[in-house]
C-alpha angles and dihedrals in degrees: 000000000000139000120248124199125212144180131214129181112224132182127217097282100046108259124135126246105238133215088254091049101248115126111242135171091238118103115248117174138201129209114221129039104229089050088061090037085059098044100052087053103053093034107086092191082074106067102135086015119131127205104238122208125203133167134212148181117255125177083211107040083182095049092057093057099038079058091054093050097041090058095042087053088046100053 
């Protein structure tokens, strides 16, 4: 097993900042850091919004990520 980090860009009240740029309760993560970084600071849906990390345990660090890319190229 390996530990995955991810990042998240929430706004005050706790809801997630989606692919489409709607804000949802629903969790969507990024990857990199510097992906959500960029993407707080041209989106300007985002003002007051944080960029969250978490971390959590996959038994296939690869397909994880392989998951995050396939729906944002999907969107």
């Amino acid at each position: 097993m390996a530990m995955v980090t991810l990042y998240s860009i929430q706004d005050e009240v706790g809801r997630f900042l989606t692919i489409d740029g709607f804000f949802s309760y629903d969790d969507v993560e990024f990857r990199d850091e510097d992906e959500a970084i960029e993407e707080l600071a041209t989106n300007p849906e985002c003002r007051g919004c944080t960029v969250e990390t978490y971390q959590r345990v996959a038994t296939h660090s690869d397909f994880t990520v392989a998951t995050s890319n396939h729906e944002r190229a999907a969107a």
